[in-house]
C-alpha positions in Angstrom: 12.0 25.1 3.7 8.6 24.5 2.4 5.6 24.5 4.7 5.1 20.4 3.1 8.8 20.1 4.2 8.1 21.0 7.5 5.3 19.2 8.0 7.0 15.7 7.0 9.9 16.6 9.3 7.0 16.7 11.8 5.4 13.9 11.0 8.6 11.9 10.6 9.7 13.0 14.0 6.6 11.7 15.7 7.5 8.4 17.2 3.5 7.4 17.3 4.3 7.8 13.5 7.7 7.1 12.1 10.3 4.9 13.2 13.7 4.2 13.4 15.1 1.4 10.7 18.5 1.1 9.6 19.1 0.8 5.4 21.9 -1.1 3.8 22.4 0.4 0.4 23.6 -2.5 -1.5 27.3 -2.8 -1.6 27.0 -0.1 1.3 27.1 0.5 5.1 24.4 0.6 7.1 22.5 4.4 8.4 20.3 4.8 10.9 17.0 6.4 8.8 13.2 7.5 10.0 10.3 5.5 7.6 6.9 5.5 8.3 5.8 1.9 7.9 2.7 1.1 5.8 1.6 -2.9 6.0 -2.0 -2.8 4.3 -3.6 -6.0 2.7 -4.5 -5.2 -1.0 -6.9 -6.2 -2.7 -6.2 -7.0 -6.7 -8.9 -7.8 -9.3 -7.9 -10.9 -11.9 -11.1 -11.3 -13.9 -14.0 -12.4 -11.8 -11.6 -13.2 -8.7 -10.5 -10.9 -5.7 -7.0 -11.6 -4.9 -6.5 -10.6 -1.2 -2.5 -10.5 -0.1 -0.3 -8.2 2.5 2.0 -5.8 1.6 5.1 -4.2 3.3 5.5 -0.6 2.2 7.7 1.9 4.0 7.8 5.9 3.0 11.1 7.3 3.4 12.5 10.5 3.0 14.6 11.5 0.0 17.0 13.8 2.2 18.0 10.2 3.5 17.9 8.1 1.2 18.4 9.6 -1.8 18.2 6.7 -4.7 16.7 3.6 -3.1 17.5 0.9 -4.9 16.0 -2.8 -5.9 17.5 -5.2 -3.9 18.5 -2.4 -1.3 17.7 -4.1 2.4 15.7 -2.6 5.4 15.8 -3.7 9.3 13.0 -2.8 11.0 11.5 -4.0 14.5 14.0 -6.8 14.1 12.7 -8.0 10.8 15.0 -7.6 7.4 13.7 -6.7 3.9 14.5 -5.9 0.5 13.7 -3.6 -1.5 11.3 -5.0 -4.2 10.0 -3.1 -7.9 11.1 0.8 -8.1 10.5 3.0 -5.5 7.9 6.0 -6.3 8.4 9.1 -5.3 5.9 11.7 -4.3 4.3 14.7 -6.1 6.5 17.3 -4.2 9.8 14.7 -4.7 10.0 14.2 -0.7 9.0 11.0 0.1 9.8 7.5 -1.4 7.4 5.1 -1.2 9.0 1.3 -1.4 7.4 -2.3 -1.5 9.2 -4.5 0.4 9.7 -8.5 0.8 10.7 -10.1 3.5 14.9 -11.0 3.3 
């Protein structure tokens, strides 16, 4: 285990951090999984204008869920999602980062 590896186990262990959420691979059963949940506005340039909106990213890790998939769904904190665009991976290929939309 990498010293990054161990850190994210940290960090994803931390419940003022991470939190539980349970992912529904589509077509498959649901599994209990740790994300660290990510719900900043962005801000998008379109010529001139500032387009102001709010996302719903999660990071996940790949020991979990290895291949997240578009149109994959999440539940967290009673809310459902799906999985929106590709998922992005890190630099060290440990962490998923996914946009989200509400279900």
């Amino acid at each position: 285990m990498t010293a990054v590896s161990a850190a994210l186990d940290a960090l994803f262990a931390d419940a003022n951090i991470a939190r539980d959420a349970v992912y529904i691979a589509e077509g498959g059963s649901p599994r209990l999984v740790r994300v660290v949940a990510r719900r900043a506005d962005d801000v998008a340039s379109f010529g001139e204008a500032r387009l102001w909106s709010e996302t719903a990213r999660i990071d996940l890790r790949v020991a979990e869920v290895p291949e997240p998939r578009p149109g994959d769904r999440i539940e967290l904190d009673g809310e459902a999602f799906l999985v929106q665009g590709e998922p992005v991976r890190d630099r060290e290929r440990l962490v998923w980062t996914v946009d989200l939309r509400p279900a």
